[in-house]
N, C-alpha and C positions, 0 to 999 in steps of 0.2 A: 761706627754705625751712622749711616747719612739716613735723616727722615727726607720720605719720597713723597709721601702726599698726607695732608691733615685736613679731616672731616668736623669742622666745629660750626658753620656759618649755617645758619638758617637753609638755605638754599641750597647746600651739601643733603640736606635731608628731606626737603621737599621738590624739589627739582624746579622751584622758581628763578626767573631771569636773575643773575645777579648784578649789585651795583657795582660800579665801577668807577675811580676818580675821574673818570670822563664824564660820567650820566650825567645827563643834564636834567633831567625829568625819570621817574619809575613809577607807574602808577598799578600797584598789586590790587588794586580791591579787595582785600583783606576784612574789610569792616562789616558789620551785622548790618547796620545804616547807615546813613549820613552822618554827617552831624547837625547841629542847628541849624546852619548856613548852607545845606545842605552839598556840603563839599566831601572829596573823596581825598584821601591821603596822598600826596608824595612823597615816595618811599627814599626817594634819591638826596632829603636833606635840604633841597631847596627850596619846597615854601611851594613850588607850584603845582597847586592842588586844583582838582579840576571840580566844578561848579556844576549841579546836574540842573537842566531844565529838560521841565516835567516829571517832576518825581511822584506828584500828591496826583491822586487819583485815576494814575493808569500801569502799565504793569510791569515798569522797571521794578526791578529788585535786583539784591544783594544773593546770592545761589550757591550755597555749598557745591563745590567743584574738587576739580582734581589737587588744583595748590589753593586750597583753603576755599575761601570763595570770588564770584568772577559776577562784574555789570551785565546782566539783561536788559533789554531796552526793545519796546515796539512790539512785543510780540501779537497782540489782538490787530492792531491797527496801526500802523505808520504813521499814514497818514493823516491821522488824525489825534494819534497819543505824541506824536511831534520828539518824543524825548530822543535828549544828545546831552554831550557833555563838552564844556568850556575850561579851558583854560587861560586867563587872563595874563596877556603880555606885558609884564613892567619893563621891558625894552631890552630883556637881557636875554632872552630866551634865543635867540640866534647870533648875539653880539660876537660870537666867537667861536665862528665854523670853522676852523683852523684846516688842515688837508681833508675831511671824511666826516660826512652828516651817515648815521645809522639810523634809522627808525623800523621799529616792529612790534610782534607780540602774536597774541593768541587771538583767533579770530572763532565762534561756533555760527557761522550762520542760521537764516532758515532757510525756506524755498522760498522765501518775498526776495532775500536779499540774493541769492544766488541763479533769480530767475529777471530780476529786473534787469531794465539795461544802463541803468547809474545810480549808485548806490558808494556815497561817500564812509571811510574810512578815518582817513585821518587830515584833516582839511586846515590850510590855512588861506583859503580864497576868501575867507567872511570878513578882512580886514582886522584891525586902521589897516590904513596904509596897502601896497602888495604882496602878495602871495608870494613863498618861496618853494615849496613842492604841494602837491595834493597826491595822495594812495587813496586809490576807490577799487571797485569792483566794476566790472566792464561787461557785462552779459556772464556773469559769475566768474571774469577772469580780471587777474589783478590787471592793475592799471599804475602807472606813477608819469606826472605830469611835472615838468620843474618852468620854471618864471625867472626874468631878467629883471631888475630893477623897476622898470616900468613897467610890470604887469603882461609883459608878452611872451605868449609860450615859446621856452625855447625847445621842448624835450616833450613827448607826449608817444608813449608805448604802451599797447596791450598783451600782455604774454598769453602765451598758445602753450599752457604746461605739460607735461603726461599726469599731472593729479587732477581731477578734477574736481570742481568744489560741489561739496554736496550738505542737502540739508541736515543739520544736527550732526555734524564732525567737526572733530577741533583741528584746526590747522594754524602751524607757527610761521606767519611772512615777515619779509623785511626788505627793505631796502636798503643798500648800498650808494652814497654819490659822493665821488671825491670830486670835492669842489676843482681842486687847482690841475687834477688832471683831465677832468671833463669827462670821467667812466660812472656809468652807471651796471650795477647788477643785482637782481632781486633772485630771492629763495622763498622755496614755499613747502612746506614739511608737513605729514599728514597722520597725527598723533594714531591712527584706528590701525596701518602697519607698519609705520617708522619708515612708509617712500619719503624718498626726498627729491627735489628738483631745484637746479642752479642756471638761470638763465647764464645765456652769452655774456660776455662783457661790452655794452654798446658805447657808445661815443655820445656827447651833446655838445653845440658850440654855442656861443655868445657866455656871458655872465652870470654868475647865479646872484640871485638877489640879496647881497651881502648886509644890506639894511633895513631886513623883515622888521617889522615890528607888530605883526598877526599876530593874533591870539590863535591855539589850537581848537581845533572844533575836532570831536569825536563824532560820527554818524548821522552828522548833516552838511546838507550846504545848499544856499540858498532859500531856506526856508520853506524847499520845495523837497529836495528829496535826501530820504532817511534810511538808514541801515535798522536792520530786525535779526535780533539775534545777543551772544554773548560778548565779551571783551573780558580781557585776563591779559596783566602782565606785561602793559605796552611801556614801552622807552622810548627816550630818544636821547641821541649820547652824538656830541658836536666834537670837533676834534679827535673823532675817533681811533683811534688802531684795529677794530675790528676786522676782519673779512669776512668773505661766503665761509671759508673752511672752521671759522673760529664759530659762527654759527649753527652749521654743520654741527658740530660739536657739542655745541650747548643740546641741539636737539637729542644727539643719538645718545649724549651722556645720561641726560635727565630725565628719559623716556619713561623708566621703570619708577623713578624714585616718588613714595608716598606719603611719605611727612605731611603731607598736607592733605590728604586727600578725604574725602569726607566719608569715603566708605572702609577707609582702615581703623583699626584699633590703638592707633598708636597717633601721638600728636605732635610736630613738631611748629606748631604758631604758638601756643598759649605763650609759650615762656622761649622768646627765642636766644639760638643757640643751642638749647637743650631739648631732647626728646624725651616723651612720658608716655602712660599706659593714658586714652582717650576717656575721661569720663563720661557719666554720662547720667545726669541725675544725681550727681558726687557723689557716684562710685564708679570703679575705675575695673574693668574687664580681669579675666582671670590673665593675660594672655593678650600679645601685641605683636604684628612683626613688622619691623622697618625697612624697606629697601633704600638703601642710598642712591646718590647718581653716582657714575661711573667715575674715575680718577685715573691720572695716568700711572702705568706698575714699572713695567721695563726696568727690572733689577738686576743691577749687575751680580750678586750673588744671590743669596737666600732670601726668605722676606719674613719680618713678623709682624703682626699686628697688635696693638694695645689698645684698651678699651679704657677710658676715663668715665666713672659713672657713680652716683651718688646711688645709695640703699643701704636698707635697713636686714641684716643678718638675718635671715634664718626666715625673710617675710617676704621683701622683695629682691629683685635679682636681674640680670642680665646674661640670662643662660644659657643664651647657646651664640654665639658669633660665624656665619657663614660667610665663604666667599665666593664668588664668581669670574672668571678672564676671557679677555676677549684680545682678537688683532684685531676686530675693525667694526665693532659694539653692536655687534648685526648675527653673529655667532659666538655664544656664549658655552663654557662648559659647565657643567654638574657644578650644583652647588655642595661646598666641602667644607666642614669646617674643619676651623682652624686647633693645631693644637694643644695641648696643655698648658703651654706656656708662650702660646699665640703665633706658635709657627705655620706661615703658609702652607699648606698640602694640592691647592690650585696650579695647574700648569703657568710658567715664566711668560705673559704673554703682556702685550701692549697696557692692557687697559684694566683695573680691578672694578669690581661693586661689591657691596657688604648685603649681608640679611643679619638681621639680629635681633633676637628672643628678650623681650622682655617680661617678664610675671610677677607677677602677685599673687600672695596667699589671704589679704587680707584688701577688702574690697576700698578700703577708705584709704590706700597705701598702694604710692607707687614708687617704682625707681625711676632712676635721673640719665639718660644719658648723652655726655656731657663732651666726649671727643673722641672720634678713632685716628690714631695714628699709623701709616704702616711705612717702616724701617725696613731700609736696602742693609744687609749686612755682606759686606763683601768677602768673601774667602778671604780667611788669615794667608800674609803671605809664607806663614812660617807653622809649622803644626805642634812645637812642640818648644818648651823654653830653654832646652840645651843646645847651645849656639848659633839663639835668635837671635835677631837684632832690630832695633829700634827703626818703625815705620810712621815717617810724616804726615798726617793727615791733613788734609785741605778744606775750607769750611766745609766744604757739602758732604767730608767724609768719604773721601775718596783717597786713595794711596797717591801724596806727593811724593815723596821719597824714602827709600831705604836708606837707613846710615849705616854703610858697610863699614866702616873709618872707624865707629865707635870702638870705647871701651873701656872697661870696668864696672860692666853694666850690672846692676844691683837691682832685683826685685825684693823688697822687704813684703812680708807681707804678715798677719794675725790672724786667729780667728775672732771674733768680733774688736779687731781692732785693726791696728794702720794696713795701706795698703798705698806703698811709695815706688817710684823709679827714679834712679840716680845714673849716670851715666858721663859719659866726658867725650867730647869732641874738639881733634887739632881745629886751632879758632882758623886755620888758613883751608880748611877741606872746603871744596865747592857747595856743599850744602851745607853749610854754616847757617847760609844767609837763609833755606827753609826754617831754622827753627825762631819763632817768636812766641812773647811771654803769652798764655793762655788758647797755644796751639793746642792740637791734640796728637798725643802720639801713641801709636798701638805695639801693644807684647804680642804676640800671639791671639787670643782673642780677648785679650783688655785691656782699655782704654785708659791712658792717664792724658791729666791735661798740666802741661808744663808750666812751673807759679816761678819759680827762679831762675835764671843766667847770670853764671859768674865768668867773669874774662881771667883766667890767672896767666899772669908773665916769672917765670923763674929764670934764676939766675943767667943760666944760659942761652935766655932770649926765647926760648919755647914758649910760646901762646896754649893754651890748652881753653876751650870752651866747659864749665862744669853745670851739667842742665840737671835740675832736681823737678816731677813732678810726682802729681797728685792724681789716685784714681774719679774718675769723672762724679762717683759717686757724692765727694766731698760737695760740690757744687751745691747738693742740697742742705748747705746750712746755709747758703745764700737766700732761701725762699723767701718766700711773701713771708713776711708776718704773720705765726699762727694766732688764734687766741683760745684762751684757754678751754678745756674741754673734759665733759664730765662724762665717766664710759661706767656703764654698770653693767656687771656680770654679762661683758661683751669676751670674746673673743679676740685674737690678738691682730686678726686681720680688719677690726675695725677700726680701733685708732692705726693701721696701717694705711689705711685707703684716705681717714682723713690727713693724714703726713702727706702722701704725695699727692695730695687733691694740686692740680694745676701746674706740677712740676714736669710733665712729661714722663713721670714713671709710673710702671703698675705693679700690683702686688703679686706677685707672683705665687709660688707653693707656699704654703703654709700648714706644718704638720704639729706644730705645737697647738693642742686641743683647750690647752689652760682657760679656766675662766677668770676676770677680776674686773674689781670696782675700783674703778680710781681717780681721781683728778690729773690730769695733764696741764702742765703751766709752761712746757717748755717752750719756745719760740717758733724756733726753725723742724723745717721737714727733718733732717738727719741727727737732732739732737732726740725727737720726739722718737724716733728708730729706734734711735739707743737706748733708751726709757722703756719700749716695750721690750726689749731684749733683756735689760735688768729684770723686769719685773713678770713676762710670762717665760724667761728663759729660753734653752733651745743657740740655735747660731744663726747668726744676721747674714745673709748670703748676698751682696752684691753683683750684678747679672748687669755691670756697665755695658755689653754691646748690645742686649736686647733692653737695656734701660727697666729693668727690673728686680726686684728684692723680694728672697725669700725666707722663710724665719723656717729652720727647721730642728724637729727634735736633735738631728746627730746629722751634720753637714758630710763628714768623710765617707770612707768604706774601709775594712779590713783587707788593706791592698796587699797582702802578702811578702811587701819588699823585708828585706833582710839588711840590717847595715853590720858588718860583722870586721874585727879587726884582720887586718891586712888584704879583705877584700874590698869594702867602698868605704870604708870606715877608718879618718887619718887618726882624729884625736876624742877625746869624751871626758866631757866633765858632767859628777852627780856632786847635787848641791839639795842636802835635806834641809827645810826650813823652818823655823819653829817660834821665830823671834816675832809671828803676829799670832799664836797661835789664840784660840779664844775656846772657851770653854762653858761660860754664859753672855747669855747673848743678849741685852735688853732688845725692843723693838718700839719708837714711839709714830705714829701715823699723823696724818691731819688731825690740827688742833688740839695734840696734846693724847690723842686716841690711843689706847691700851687695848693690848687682846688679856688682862688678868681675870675678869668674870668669865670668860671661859675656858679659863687655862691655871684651876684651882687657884687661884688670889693672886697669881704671878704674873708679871710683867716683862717676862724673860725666858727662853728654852735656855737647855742645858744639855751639855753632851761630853759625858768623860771616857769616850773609851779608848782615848788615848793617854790622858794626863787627868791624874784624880784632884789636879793642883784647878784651885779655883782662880780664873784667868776673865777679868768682864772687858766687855767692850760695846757698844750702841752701833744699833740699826736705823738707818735713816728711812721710815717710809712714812714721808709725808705728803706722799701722793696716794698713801689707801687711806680709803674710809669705811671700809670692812675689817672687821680685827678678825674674821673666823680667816678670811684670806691673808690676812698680814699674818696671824698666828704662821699658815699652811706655806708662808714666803720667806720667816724668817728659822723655818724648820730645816728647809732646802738651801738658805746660805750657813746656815751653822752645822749642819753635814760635812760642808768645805775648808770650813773655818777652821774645825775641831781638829784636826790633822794636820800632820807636818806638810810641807808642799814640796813634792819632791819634785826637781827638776832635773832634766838630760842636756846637755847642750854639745852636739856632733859637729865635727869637723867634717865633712864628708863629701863624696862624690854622688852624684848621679847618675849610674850606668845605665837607666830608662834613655838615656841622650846617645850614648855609642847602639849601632846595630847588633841585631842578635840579645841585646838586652832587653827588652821592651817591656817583658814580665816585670821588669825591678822597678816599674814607675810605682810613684807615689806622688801625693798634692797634700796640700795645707789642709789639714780637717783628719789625715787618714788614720788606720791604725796600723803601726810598724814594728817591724822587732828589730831589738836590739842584742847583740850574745859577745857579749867580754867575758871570757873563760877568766882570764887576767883579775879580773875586778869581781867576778864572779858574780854575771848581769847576765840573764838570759829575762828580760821582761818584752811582753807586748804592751806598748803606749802609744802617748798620741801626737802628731805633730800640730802643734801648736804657734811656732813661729817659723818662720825659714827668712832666713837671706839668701837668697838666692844670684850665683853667678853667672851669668849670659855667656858671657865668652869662656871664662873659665870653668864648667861643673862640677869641678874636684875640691874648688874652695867653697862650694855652698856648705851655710855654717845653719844647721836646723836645731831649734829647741819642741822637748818634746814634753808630753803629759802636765804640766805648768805653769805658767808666765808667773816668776815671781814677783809679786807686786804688795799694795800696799792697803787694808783692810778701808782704809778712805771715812771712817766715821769716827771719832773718837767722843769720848764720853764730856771733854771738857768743851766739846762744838755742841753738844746739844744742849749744855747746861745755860749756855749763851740764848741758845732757841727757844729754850724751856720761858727764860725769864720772858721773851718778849710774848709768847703764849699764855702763858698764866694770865697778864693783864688784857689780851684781847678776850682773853675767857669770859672776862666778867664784863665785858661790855658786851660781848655776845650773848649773854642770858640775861640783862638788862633789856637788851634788845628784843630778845624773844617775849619778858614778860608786857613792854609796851606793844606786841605786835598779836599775840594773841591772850585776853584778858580772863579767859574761860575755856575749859576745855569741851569743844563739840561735839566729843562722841559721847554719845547714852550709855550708861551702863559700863563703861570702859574697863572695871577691875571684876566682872562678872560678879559683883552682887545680889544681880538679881537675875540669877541663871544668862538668858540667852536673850533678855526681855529686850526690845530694839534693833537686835542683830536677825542675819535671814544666815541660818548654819547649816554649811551639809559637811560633813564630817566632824566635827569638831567635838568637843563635852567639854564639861566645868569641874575643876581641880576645887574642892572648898576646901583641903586641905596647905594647898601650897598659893600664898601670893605673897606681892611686894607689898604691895602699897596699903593692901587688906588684906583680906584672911583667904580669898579663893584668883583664879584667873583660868584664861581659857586655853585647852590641853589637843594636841593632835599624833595622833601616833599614824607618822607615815606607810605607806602601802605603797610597792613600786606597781606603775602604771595607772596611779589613781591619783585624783586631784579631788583635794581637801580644801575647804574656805569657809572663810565667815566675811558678811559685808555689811556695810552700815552707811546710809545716807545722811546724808550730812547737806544740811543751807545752811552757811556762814553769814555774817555781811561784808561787803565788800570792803575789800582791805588789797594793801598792796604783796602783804608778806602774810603767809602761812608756814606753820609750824608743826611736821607730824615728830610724833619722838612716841617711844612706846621701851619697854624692858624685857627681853626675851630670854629664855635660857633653854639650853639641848642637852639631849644625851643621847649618846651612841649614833651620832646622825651621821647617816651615807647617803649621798645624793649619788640617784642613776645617772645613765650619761647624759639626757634632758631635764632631771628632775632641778627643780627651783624651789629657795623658800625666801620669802620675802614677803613684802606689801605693794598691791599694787592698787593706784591713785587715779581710778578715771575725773576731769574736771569738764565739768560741763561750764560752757561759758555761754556770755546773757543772748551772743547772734545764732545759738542752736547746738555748736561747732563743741566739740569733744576733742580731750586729750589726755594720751594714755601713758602714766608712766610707772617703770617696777622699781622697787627700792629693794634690790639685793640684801640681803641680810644673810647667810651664808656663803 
């Protein structure tokens, strides 16, 4: 899968000029004001920032617009509010006109500047030194005049367009001058219906003035006459590669796009890179929609899109993803979105654009979004894994070559585990030389990227190439460095989304509902995967061609296949296992954490309904900090544990790969049967592992309902863990007494009823407490929400400490029901924050 276009840059989202290692100069107007000096930014990096004279007391301003905001200047009076803007020449500003000077930008005139008969633009006649071009307005028609070293016009044209300029329209111009070949050609584009107009290509001779060292002047010249009106988004870029068509482009791409625009809901300046819902008074709309600029699509197979974006579960969101195609960005079809798992449904055409939904439930709370990718995914050349063969890919993900040559080509594959291609190629076959270390090469529709080449020579001089890769997926232990992360009775697609935060992947389906508290310490994106997999369960699903991962209850289907002796079935070995068998189960959590207070005084489940023999072994969960959930996680490994492990391991064919079979397919995940009269097996189970053979399908060798493996916690590794825990313990409640000296809630063990607390549900137990004789009592009700609150001013400290003692019975949480504590903190600039502390 080749990505075809990535929407991440500011100007993907607001449809402003973009920089380019050319620009020389970018001046957005972006800013609310000036600054001190009162100068405007250059966006291009280089310092030159343009200087406004006449800002104090006439009616330039800074003017919410279409890309953020755009200079006013003159509008009561010209001539006599005088204001323009400077750019100061430290002698570099033209040192290096290499082949093509571009200059342009947005222009809104009024009826002063589009009625007068000279009316400067972009001027460097005001000196030092001579002028190298001036852009004016010419009886409202552009103008561009070019200069020889000494000052003498060599070039001086008025264009005669079909647009014609009118007051209060935005219009994009530019000029075009290739110094060395002496062509000039200007464009002028008219934002109100997207006409465009491309003069001639004209000719100029003599010299252009290769040793400017003018300053830029915006909307004056000579101190006589002045332009009235807007500016947005001017450049100038020396050395350029641009053309009229590349232009062109920018205009019809960027037409729609709102990112910036002052009258949508959505923002993309505050924070760039990133889009959000627009606030406004800090708070932020129910509801945003973004239109992007257009990008090129032209795919040679299918397309998907993926959406990179930061939010909060179940509050804020990025809910709807639309897209739009065009041949020639002038007719567009129906916006469509995209499907479940971000498959295009828009016709195959030249050009895409995005719409996308962003919401909030919660006005102080937005989402992030952070990058769209959309992926060509090419037609597999092969539909099916019996007697495929191994396909080269070339960086852009395009089919280099088929290895017809190969062979003894090995798919190993797990469910939530490896997933390998092994293969061998004569070291003298003509596409030897396609395969190198960290290429990519494709099965049918997945992707591995090759880590090994071995050369082996045997006795009889035979070379054989032996290539071992990896599916693409593995890549994500390569990531950024994660760091650690605290998830409270989140769902499993949160620490999902933060895993592949930047990686190019997204989360795909996700059917496992599990809730958990837990701390994350693991590093990398695909080990932190694996973490959630252990610990909300369910199958880790890999989706390398759409660069996607899905966690689901039950990954396979009851595929009906049959493997039965003497029809696809060579050989079978059962292997019952018993030799880890467990029977009690300790469990210890973060810092030593025990589920025994609510699991009658014990520190351990139990399960004999296989063996009445008592069998202990330890549970490693020192990633929860909830024991009602570690209890409910080491209930569901000791289910597994308690029982023997029985395992199938087939010799077997594939007759989904011959025709007329096709019913008999099966995949990694499914449920299959198996019937040895012989051995006296007629079970449905599960396939679990395969090897699978490419060239040969008779020798694929499947394990099924099982993977015998190894319990991985033993009780003499935690005795290790214990010890170095016990002594952090007691620095850590050292710590808590130096950090908080007194406890700040009133009333805390309900002595004196409800006195301090504001209660709607709740009553007072004076029969049952810990610390005293009563505490406070709630008996749940599904669809009703119970509390009690208590204000609290502390004094300022770095570390706060809540701890409190609870105890249940009979407790069932609905499918949104919550019991915890939750900690609004007001801090001293106004600003609040909210957090729940899961406790079931």
């Amino acid at each position: 899968m080749a990505i075809k276009s990535i929407l991440t840059n500011q100007e993907d989202f607001t449809g402003e000029f973009p920089v380019t290692s050319r620009t020389s100069a970018l001046w957005r107007f972006n800013e609310k004001t000036p600054d001190e000096n009162l100068q405007l930014i250059d966006s291009s990096g280089h310092g030159r920032h343009f200087t406004i004279s006449g800002w104090s007391g006439t009616s330039a301003n800074l003017i919410a617009g279409r890309f953020g905001r755009y200079f006013r200047q003159n509008i009561v009076n010209p001539t006599s509010e005088k204001t323009h803007l400077i750019a100061e020449n430290d002698g570099s500003f033209f040192s290096n006109l290499g082949e093509k000077i571009v200059v342009g930008g947005w222009i809104n005139p009024t009826t002063y500047s589009v009625g007068q008969t000279y009316i400067p633009i972009f001027n460097t006649r005001q000196g030092p030194g001579q002028p190298i071009f001036y852009v004016s307005l010419y009886q409202g028609r552009l103008r561009l005049m070019l200069y020889n070293s000494s000052g003498t016009l060599i070039y001086d044209q008025s264009e005669t367009a079909t647009i014609t300029l009118k007051n209060g329209g935005w219009y994009f111009i530019a000029s075009i001058i290739e110094v060395n070949n002496k062509m000039v050609q200007n464009i002028i584009c008219d934002r109100s219906d997207g006409a465009t107009w491309v003069s001639p290509v004209r000719s100029f001779s003599g010299e252009l003035n290769r040793e400017c060292i003018a300053d830029i002047i915006m909307g004056m010249h000579a101190n006589t006459y002045y332009y009235a009106g807007g500016f947005d988004d001017w450049f100038l870029e020396t050395d350029s590669q641009l053309t009229a068509d590349d232009l062109l482009l920018y205009f019809k791409s960027s037409l729609h796009a709102n990112g910036g625009d002052a009258s949508s809901d959505v923002d993309a300046l505050a924070e760039p890179g990133a889009v959000t819902l627009k606030a406004t008074d800090g708070e932020y709309p129910a509801s945003g929609v973004l239109y992007t600029r257009a990008v090129p699509r032209a795919l040679s197979g299918s397309g998907r899109v993926a959406v990179t974006s930061e939010y909060t579960a179940g509050v804020t969101s990025v809910s709807l993803v639309e897209t739009s195609t065009s041949d020639d960005l002038e007719e567009w079809s129906a916006w469509q979105a995209v499907g479940t798992s971000g498959e295009l449904q828009s016709p195959n055409r030249q050009y895409i654009r995005f719409r996308v939904t962003l919401t909030s439930s919660d006005p102080l709370r937005t989402p992030k979004l952070l990058e769209i990718q959309l992926h060509d995914i090419p037609k597999a050349p092969y539909e099916k894994l019996g007697f495929a063969r191994p396909v080269i890919l070339d960086k852009n993900g395009a089919w280099e070559a088929v290895l017809e040559n190969a062979f003894d080509i090995i798919v190993t594959g797990e469910v939530n585990g490896a997933d390998t291609l092994e293969f061998k190629l004569p070291f003298h076959d003509p596409k030897r030389s396609t395969q190198e270390n960290e290429k990519q090469v494709q099965i049918v529709n997945d992707i591995y990227r090759i880590r090994t080449l071995t050369d082996n020579k045997s006795e009889d001089g035979r070379v054989i190439t032996q290539v071992y890769a990896e599916a693409v997926f593995y890549d994500l232990s390569f990531s950024a460095e994660k760091e650690p992360r605290e998830f409270n009775a989140d769902t499993a697609d949160v620490p999902m989304q933060y895993a592949l935060l930047g990686t190019g992947w997204t989360v795909g389906n996700v059917t496992v509902t599990t809730k958990r508290t837990w701390q994350c310490t693991e590093k990398n994106a695909l080990s932190i995967l694996r973490a959630v997999q252990n610990i909300y369960g369910g199958d880790l699903v890999f989706d390398s061609a759409n660069r996607q991962v899905h966690l689901l209850t039950f990954s396979g289907t009851d595929s009906g296949a049959l493997f039965s002796y003497r029809k696809n079935l060579k050989s079978i070995q059962r292997v019952v296992d018993t030799r880890e068998l467990v029977t009690r189960l300790y469990a210890y959590g973060k810092d030593g954490l025990t589920f025994a207070s609510i699991n009658g005084g014990k520190a351990y489940v139990e399960d004999y309904t296989f063996s009445s023999e008592v069998r202990v072994s330890t549970l490693d969960c020192s990633s929860f900090t909830n024991p009602y959930q570690m209890l409910e996680y080491a209930k569901m490994r000791l289910a597994e544990y308690s029982k023997p492990r029985v395992s199938y391991v087939l010799s077997a064919m594939d007759l989904s790969a011959l025709t007329g079979y096709e019913h008999e397919a099966w995949k990694l995940g499914d449920i299959v049967t198996v019937d040895d009269k012989e051995l006296g097996l007629l079970v449905k189970t599960r396939v679990v592992r395969r090897q699978y053979n490419l060239q040969e399908p008779w020798k694929t060798v499947i394990e099924l309902s099982t993977k015998l493996r190894e319990l991985g916690d033993s009780s003499a590794q935690w005795d290790k863990a214990a010890d170095a825990l016990s002594s952090a313990e007691l620095v850590n409640r050292q710590d808590i007494k130096d950090m908080v000296p007194f406890n700040h809630l009133r009333n805390s063990r309900a002595d004196d009823g409800f006195a301090y607390w504001v209660n709607s549900g709740f009553e007072v137990d004076t029969e049952n407490g810990v610390s005293g004789t009563a505490s406070f009592k709630a008996v749940g009700v599904p669809g009703m929400t119970k509390s009690l609150s208590q204000t609290v001013y502390p004094a300022t400290r770095k570390s706060y400490t809540f701890s409190a003692q609870i105890a249940s019975e009979n407790l069932e949480k609905g499918e949104n029901g919550q019991v915890g504590v939750e900690i609004v903190i007001e801090y001293e600039d106004g600003t609040t924050e909210t957090r729940f502390i899961d406790l079931i």
